[in-house]
N, C-alpha and C positions, 0 to 999 in steps of 0.2 A: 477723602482722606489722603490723596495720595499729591506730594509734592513731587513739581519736577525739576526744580530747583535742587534739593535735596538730594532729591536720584541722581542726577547729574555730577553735584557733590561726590556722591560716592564713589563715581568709574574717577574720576579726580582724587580724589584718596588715595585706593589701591593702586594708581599710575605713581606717585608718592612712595608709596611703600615699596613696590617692586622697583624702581630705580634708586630708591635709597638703598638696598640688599645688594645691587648689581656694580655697586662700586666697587665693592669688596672683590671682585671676579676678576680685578687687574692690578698691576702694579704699578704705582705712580709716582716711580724713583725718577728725577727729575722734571715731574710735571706736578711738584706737589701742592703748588698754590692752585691748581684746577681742583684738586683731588679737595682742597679743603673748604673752598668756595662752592663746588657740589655737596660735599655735610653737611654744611652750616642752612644753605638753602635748600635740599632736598631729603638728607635723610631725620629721621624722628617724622616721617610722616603718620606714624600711630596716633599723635596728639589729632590731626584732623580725623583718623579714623573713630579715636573715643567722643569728640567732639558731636559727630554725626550720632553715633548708638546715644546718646544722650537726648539727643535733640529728637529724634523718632522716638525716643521712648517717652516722652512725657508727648509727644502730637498723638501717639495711640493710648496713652490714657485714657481715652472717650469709651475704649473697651475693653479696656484690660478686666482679667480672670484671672487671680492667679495661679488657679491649679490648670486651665489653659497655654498661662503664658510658661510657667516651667515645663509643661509637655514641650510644648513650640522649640524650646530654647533646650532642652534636653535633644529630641532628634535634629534639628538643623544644626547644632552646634558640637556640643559634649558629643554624640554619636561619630559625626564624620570625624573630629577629632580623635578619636581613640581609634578609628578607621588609618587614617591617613598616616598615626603617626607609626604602626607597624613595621613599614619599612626603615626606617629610621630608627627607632629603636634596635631591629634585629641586625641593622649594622654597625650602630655602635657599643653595642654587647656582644657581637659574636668574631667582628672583624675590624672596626677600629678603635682607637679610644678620643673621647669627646674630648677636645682640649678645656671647653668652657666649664666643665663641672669642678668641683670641690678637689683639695687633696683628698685622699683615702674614698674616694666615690665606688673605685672598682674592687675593693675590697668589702664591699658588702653583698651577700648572697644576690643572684639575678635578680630572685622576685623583687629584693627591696630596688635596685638599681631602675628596674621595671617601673615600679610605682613612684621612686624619686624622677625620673621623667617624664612622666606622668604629671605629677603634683607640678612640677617645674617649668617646664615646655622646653629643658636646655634643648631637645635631641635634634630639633632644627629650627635656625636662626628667627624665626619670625613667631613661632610656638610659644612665646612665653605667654602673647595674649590673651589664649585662649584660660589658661587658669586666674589672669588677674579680674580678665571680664566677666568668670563666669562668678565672683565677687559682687561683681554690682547686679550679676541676676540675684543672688542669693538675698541683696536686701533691699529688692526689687520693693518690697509692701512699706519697709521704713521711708524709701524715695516716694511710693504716694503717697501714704501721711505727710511725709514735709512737704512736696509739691501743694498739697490742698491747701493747709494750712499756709506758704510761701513765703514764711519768717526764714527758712533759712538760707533766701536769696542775698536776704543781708548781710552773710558772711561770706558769700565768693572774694570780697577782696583778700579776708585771712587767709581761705583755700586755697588763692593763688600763692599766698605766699610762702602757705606750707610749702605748696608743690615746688618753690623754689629752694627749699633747703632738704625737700626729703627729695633723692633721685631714681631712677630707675634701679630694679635691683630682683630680686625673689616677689614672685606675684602680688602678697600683702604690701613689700614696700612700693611695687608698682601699682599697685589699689590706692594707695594715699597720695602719689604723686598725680595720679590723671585725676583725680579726685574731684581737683577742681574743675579742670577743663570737661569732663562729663557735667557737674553742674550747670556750668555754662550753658552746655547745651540744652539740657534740660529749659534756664531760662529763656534762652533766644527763643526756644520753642513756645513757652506759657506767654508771654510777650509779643508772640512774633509780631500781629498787626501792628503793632506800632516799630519794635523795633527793625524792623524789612523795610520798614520806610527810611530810616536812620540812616541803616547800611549801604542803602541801595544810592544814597543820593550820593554825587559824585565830588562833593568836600569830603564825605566818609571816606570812599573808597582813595582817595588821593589821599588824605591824611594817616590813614591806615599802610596804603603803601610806603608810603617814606617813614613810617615807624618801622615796619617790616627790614628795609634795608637798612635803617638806623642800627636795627638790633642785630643783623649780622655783620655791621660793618665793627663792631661793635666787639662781639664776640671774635671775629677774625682778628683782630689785634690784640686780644687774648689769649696767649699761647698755652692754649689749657683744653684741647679737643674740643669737641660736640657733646651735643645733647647735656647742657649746660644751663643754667636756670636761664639764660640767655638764649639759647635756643628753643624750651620751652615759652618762652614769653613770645619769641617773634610766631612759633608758632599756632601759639593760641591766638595770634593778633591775625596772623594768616588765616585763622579758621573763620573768621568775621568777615576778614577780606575779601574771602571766595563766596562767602555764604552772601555778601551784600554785591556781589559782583553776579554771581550768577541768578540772584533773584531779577538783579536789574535784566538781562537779557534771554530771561527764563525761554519769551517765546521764540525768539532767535537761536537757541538750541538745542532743537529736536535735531536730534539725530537717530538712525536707527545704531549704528555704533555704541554713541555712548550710552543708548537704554539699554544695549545689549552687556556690555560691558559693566555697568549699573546693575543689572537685573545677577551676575554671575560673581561679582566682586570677594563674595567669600569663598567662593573657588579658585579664583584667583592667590589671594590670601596662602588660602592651605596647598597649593600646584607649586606658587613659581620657586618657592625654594632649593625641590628638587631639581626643576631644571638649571640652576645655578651652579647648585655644590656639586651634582654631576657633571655638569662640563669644566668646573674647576678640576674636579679628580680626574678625569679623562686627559685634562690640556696636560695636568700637572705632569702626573706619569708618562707622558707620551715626551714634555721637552721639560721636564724637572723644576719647573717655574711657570708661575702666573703670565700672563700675554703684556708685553709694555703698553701703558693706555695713551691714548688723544681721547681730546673729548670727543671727538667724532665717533671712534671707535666705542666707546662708550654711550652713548647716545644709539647707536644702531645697537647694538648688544642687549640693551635694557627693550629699547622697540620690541626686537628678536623675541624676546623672552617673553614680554607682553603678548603678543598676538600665538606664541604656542601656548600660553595658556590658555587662550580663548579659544582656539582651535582642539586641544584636547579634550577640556570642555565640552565643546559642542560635540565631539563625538562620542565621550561619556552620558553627556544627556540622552542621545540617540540611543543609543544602546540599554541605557539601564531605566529610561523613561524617567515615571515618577521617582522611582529608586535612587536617583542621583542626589537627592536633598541629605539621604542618609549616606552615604558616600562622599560628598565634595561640599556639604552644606549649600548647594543650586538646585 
């Protein structure tokens, strides 16, 4: 059952996601063509995070249960989430206020504020995932009926193009948006033997890349931000790219790293936030502004941040043993 392709994928993901999150940690007044050249191609790395939960969820089909699979997906998940997100809540209810919520947010009793971040994930920047995912656990049994039956493979071209007119937003409208891109995955996965063949050969992977840059070169001349149907599209076409790239050199990397990093990734996920917005609030109030960036500096920063996650990690595993899946979801 187990791909190492896939696993490898995944420490590639989370690397995606935490250096997409780490841009934000500087200020990139007069460096802003780096600053926007880095969006475009590194952050929205969620779309290969959903990409991958898609693709492993139809390869374990072979055993799914579903009063099994919502246990699994209740503790590894929903648990350490409502774990993790404690600290972050009790400071943005008791000592700051969240910029990203609603007008009138702070004028509703705690408990609702409590449970609107909750429902939400506003309370820290990477948190919204986990209510729009736990979405597609919820209709985990309608995904096997249509998987078995695989009529509704035939509509990912509409999916996709939902996803390009409905954008990220409140978890349901982010349910509809990755919508497609989890189907995908789903198919790469029912398909793989043949399609792993596709990906892996190296017209794919060449024609896939120069679409990739096409689509940010693309987006960059549209002066209209990130995470743009535009950028969705390069990175669903990125999630083919990696998945056809790394099956091609599956056996060429084993790493203990990247299975260690693989094996922790949703630890990762729920850790590195804090160590971001913490060191923003620490730099800010110590010199009243974010640090000027180079990409250099940037690049070593987002590394920084990567390996203390790993490193905390591994001494939360130590410590709490088994206990740690309910804690960090590892």
């Amino acid at each position: 059952m187990f791909l190492g392709y896939v696993h490898n994928f995944r420490a590639l993901a989370i690397a995606f996601i935490v250096f997409g999150h780490c841009i934000d940690a500087f200020a990139w007044e007069g460096n802003a063509t780096a600053e926007r050249m880095l969006k475009i191609f590194i952050s929205n790395g969620s779309t290969l995070f959903v990409f991958i939960a898609g693709y492993l969820f139809q390869h374990l089909l072979i055993k799914y249960n579903s009063k099994k699979y919502f246990e699994t997906k209740f503790k590894n998940v929903i648990v350490p989430y409502l774990l993790i997100s404690i600290p972050a809540i009790v400071v943005f209810i008791a000592f700051l206020d969240r910029e990203v919520v609603g007008v009138g947010f702070y004028d509703n009793p705690v408990w609702v504020q409590i449970m609107l971040f909750y429902l939400t994930g506003q309370h820290l920047a990477p948190l919204w995932f986990i209510p729009m995912i736990t979405l597609f656990y919820l209709i985990a049994p309608l995904l096997v009926r249509a998987d078995s039956n695989g009529k509704i493979y035939y509509f990912l071209p509409l999916f996709i193009v939902i996803s390009c007119f409905v954008e990220r937003g409140l978890p349901f409208q982010s349910f509809v948006h990755f919508f497609s891109v989890y189907l995908l995955g789903m198919a790469c996965s029912k398909y793989k033997d043949t399609l792993n063949t596709i990906f892996s050969d190296h017209k794919f992977i060449i024609f896939s890349g120069v679409l990739i840059v096409t689509f940010a070169g693309w987006e960059y001349y549209l002066d209209n931000g990130t995470m743009t149907w535009l950028n969705y599209l390069q990175k669903t076409v990125m999630s083919l790219f990696f998945l056809g790239l790394l099956y091609k050199f599956n056996d060429q990397l084993k790493s203990k790293f990247l299975n260690y990093a693989a094996e922790v990734s949703f630890g990762v996920f729920f850790l590195h936030s804090y160590f971001i917005s913490g060191i923003k609030l620490l730099y800010k109030t110590i010199f009243y502004e974010l640090p000027t960036a180079s990409v250099f500096s940037y690049f070593l920063f987002s590394i920084a941040i990567f390996m203390s996650c790993l490193l905390l990690i591994f001494l939360i595993k130590k410590i709490t043993e088994k206990y740690s899946k309910f804690i960090i979801g590892c």
